[in-house]
C-alpha positions as CSV (number, residue, x, y, z in Angstrom):
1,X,135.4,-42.3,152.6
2,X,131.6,-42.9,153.0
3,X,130.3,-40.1,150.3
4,X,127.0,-39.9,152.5
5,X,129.2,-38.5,155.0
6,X,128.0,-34.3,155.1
7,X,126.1,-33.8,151.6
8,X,124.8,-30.5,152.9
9,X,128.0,-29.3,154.1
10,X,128.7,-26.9,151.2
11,X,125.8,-25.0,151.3
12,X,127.4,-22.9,154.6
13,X,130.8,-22.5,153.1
14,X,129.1,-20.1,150.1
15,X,128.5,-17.5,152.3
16,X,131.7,-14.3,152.3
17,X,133.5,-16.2,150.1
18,X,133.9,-13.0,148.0
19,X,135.0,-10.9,150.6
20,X,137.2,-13.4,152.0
21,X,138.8,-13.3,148.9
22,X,138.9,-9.3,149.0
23,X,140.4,-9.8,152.5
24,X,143.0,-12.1,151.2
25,X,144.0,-10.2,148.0
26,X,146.7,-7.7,149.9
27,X,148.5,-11.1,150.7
28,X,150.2,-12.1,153.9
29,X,152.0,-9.6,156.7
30,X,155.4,-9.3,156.1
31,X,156.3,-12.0,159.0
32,X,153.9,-14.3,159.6
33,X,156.4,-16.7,161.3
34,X,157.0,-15.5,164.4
35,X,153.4,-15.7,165.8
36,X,153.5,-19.6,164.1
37,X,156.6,-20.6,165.3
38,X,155.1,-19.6,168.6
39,X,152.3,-21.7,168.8
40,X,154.2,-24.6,167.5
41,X,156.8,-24.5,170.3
42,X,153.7,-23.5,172.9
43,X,152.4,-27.3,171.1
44,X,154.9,-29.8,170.5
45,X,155.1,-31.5,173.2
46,X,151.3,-32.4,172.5
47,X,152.3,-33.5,169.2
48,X,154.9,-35.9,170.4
49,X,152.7,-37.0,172.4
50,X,149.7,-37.8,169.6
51,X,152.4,-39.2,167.6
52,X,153.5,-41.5,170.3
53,X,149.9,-42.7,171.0
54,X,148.8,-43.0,167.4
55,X,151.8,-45.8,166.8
56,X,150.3,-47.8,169.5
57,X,147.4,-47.7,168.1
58,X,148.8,-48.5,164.8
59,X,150.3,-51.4,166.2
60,X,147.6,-53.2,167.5
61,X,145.8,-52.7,164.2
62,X,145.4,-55.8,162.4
63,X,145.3,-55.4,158.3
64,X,143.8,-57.7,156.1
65,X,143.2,-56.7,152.4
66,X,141.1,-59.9,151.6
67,X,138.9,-59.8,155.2
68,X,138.4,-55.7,153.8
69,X,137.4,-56.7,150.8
70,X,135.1,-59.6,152.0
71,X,133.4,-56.5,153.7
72,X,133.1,-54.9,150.5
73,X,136.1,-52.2,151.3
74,X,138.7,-51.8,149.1
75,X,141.9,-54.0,150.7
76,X,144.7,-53.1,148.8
77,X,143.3,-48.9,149.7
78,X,143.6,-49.9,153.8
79,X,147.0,-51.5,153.6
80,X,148.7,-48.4,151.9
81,X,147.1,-46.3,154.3
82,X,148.8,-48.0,157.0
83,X,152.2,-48.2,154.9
84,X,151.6,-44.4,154.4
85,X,151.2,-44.3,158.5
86,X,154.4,-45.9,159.1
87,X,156.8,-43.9,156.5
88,X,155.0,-40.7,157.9
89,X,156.2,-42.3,161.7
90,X,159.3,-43.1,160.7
91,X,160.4,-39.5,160.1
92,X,159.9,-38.7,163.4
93,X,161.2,-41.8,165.2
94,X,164.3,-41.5,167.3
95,X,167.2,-43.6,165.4
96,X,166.7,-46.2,168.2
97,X,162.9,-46.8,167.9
98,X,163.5,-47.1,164.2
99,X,164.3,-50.9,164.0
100,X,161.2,-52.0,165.5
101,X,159.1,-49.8,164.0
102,X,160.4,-50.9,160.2
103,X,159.3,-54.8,161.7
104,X,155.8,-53.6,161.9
105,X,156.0,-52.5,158.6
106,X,157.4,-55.6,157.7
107,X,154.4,-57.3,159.3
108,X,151.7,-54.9,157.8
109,X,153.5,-55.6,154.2
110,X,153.9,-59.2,154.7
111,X,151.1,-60.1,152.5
112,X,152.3,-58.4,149.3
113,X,155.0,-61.5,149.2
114,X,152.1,-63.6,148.5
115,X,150.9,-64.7,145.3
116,X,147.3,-64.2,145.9
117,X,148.0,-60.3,147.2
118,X,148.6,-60.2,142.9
119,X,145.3,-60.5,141.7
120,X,145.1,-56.9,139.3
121,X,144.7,-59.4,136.2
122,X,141.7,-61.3,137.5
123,X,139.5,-59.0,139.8
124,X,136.5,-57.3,138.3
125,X,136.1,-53.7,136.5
126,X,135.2,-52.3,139.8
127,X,137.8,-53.7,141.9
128,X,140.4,-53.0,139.4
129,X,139.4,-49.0,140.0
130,X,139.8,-49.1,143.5
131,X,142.7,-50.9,143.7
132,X,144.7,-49.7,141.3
133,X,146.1,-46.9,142.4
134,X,146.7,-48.4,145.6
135,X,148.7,-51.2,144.3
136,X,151.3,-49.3,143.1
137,X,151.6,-46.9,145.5
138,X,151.9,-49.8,147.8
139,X,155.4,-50.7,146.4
140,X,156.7,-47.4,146.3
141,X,156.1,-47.0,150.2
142,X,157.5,-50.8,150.5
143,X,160.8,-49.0,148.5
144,X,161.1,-46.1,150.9
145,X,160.9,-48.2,154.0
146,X,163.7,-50.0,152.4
147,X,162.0,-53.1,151.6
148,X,162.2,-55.7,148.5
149,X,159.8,-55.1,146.2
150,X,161.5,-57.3,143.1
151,X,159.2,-59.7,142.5
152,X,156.2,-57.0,143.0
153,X,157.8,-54.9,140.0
154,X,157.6,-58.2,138.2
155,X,153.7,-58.0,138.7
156,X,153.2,-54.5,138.0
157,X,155.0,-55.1,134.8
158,X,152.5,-57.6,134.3
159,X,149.5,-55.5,135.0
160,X,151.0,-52.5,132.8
161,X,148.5,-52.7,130.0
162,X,145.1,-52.6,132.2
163,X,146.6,-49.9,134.0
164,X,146.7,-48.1,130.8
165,X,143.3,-49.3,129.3
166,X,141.3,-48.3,132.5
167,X,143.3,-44.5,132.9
168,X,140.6,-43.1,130.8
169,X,138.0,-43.6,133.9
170,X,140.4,-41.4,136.0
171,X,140.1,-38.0,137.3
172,X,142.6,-35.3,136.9
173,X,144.5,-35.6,139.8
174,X,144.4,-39.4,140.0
175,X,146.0,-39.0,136.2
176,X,149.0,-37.2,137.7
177,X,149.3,-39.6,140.4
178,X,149.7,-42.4,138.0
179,X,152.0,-40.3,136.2
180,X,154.7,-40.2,139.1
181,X,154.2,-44.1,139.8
182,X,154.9,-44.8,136.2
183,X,157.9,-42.7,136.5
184,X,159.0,-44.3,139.3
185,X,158.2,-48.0,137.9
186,X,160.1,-47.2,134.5
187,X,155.5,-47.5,132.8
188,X,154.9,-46.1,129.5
189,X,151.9,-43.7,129.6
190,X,149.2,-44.6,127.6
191,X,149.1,-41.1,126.6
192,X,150.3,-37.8,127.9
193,X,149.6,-37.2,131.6
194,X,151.3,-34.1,132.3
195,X,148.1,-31.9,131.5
196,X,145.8,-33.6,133.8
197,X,145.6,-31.0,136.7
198,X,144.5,-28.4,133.4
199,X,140.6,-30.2,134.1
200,X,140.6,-29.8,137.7
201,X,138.5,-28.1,140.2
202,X,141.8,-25.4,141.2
203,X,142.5,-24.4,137.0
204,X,139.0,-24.5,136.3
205,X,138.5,-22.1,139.8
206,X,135.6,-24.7,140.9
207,X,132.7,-21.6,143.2
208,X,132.3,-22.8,146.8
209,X,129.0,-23.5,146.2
210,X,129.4,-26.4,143.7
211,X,130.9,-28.5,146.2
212,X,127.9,-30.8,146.6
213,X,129.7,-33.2,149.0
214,X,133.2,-34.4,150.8
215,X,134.4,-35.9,147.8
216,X,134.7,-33.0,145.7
217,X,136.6,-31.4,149.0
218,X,139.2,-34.7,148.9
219,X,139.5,-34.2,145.1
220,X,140.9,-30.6,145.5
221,X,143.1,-31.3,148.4
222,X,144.4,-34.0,146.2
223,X,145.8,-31.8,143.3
224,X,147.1,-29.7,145.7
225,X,149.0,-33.2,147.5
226,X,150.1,-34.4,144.1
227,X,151.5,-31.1,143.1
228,X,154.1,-31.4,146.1
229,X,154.0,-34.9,145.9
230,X,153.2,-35.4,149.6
231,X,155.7,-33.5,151.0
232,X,158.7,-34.5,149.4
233,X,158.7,-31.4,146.6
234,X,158.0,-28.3,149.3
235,X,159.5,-26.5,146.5
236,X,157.1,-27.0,143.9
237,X,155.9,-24.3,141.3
238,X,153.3,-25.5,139.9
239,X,150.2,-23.0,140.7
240,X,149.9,-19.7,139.4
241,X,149.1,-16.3,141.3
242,X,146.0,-17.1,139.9
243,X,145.4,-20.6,141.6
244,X,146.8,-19.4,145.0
245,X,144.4,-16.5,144.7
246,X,141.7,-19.3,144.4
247,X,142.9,-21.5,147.3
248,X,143.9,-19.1,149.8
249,X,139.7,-18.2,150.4
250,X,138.5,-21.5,149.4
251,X,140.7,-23.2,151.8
252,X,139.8,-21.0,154.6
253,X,135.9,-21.7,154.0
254,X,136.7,-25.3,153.8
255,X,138.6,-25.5,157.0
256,X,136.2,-23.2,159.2
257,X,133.3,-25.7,157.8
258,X,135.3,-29.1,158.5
259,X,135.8,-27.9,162.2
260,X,132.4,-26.7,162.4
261,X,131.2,-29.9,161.4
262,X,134.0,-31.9,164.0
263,X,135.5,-33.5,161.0
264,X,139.3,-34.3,161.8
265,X,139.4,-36.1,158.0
266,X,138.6,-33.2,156.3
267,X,140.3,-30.5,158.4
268,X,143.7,-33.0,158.4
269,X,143.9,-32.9,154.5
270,X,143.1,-29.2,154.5
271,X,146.2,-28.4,156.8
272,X,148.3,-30.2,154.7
273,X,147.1,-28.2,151.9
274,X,147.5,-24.9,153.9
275,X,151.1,-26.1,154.7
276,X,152.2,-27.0,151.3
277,X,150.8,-23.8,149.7
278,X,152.6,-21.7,152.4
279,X,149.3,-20.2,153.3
280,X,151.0,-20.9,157.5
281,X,149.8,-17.1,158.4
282,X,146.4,-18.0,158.2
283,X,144.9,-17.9,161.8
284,X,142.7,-20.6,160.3
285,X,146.0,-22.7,160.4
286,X,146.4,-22.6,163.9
287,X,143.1,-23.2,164.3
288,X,142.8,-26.3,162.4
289,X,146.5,-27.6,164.2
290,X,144.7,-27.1,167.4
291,X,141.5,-28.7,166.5
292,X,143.7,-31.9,165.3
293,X,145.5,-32.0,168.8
294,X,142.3,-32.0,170.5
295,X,140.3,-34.2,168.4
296,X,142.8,-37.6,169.2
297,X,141.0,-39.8,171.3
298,X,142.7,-41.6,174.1
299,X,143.7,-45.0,172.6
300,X,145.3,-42.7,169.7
301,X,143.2,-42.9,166.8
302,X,141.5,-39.8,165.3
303,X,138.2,-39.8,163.6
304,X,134.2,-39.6,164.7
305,X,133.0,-42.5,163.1
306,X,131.1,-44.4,166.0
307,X,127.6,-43.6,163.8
308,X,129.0,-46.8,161.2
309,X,129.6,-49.2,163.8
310,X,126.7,-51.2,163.0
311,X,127.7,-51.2,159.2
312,X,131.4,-51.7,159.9
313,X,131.2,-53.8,162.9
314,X,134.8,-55.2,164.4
315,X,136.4,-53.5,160.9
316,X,135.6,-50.0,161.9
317,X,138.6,-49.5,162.6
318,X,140.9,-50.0,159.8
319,X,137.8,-49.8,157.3
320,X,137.3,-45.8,158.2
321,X,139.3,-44.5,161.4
322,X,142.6,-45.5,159.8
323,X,142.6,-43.2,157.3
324,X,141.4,-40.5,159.3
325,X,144.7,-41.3,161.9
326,X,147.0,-41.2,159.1
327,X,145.9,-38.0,157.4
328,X,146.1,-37.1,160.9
329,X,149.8,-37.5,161.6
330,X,150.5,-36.4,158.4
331,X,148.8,-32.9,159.1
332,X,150.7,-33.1,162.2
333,X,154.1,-33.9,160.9
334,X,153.4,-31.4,158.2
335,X,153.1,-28.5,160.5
336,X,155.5,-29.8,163.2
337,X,158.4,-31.4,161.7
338,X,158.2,-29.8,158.3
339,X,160.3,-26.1,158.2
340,X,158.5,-23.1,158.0
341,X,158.1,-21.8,154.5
């Protein structure tokens, strides 16, 4: 995401952080779920109906990793985003829709069956950063949509040792990410991985205040998405009464600031966060669920990005509202289709 996007942001979200956190520290009521379960039935229809109108606009997006990266954009980042889009769609598409949905994917993934799509051993430095995380994430969302990724494991296998040289230049919880894609891709580590999250902004209880900018905000919600990997370990244990002591405030801050600031990014990843740690009796959850539901524009994307247009021209779209649509369904799918903790 553009890092220019709200540099000042942080300096509103210091404020009652430490009594937020007093307020916090007696935990949650004893049933929080009946007044959630409540608003979710009061909304589902209107998150059918988002979901519905985001795969049209999904549809009709076209995605191009070599026109992105023409544009300066990072290609290989777009197309997972719209993979990510369609595994997230998929969980909520009536068996009979499912067919033609898993040919759009087939069309969106087309490109990785061409030779030139496997270029990890002759971009630069800098496109080797930005893409490489997406390349194999790419092939793992190919596998879950069921399609062959053969002769892309071949590549990876081929790109295994710059993967490894370049993991030093990684964050924590970009580390930890690499660690389940070499997992899953049978990689050796190029050392141990396991204690990446130790460095990050949740174990090292990163103030409020020090987040100068979005990016630190996507960094946090990140350790908190790896940890659960996405969704598909709701039963992780990974944070201490310690951590969710830390997040239960901070995310509340973050959340009242993203909708403040009519950010649908930002509050999206911030709902997921709130789902995943369980923290669903925050009336800030609601809140942000609602704000989502509103914040859809008509042809079905999310996002407020109208102010790039002149940078982005005709690539808008898939170069910055893309993400914010799929983060989008995925808060969405999160609190709607996901069971209550």
């Amino acid at each position: 995401m553009d890092p220019r996007r709200g540099t000042r942001w942080w300096t509103r979200c210091a404020g009652g952080v430490a009594l937020l956190a007093l307020a916090c520290a007696s935990g949650p009521p004893p049933d929080p779920r009946g007044e959630v379960r409540a608003f979710l039935d009061a909304n589902r229809g209107r998150y059918v109906a988002a979901v519905g109108q985001a795969r049209i606009w999904l549809d009709a997006l076209e995605v191009d990793p070599f026109a992105l990266r023409a544009r300066g954009m990072p290609g290989k980042k777009r197309l997972v985003e719209a993979l990510d889009a369609y595994v997230l769609l998929r969980e909520v598409t009536p068996d009979a829709d499912r067919p033609a949905l898993l040919r759009r994917a087939r069309e969106v993934a087309a490109i990785t069956y061409e030779p030139r799509y496997h270029d990890m051993l002759e971009i630069d430095g800098k496109s080797f950063k930005q893409d490489a995380t997406s390349y194999l994430r790419a092939a793992y969302l190919m596998e879950k949509l069921g399609l062959d990724t053969a002769g892309y494991r071949e590549e990876i296998r081929k790109s295994e040792a710059r993967l490894g040289n370049h993991m030093l230049q990684r964050g924590p919880n970009q580390r930890l990410t690499f660690k389940k894609y070499y997992e899953h891709f049978g990689l050796e580590e190029p050392f141990p991985l396991e204690g990446a999250l130790d460095a990050g902004h949740v174990r090292q209880r990163r103030p409020i205040e020090s987040f100068r900018n979005v990016l630190d905000v996507y960094n946090l919600t990140h350790e908190v998405f790896i940890v659960y990997e996405f969704g598909e370990r709701l039963d992780a244990d990974f944070f201490t009464a310690e951590d969710l002591a830390y997040l239960r405030p901070t995310l509340v801050r973050l959340s009242e600031t993203a909708i403040e600031d009519n950010d649908p990014d930002l509050t999206a990843e911030l709902v997921v966060c709130m789902r995943y740690l369980r923290f669903v009796d925050l009336p800030e959850y609601q809140r942000a669920i609602a704000f989502l539901l509103d914040a859809q524009h008509p042809d079905g994307k999310w996002g407020n990005w109208e102010a790039m247009r002149e940078r982005y021209g005709d690539m808008l779209d898939v170069g910055l509202y893309l993400h914010t649509t799929m983060v989008s369904v995925m808060a969405l799918n999160a609190a709607f289709h996901l069971p209550l903790p």
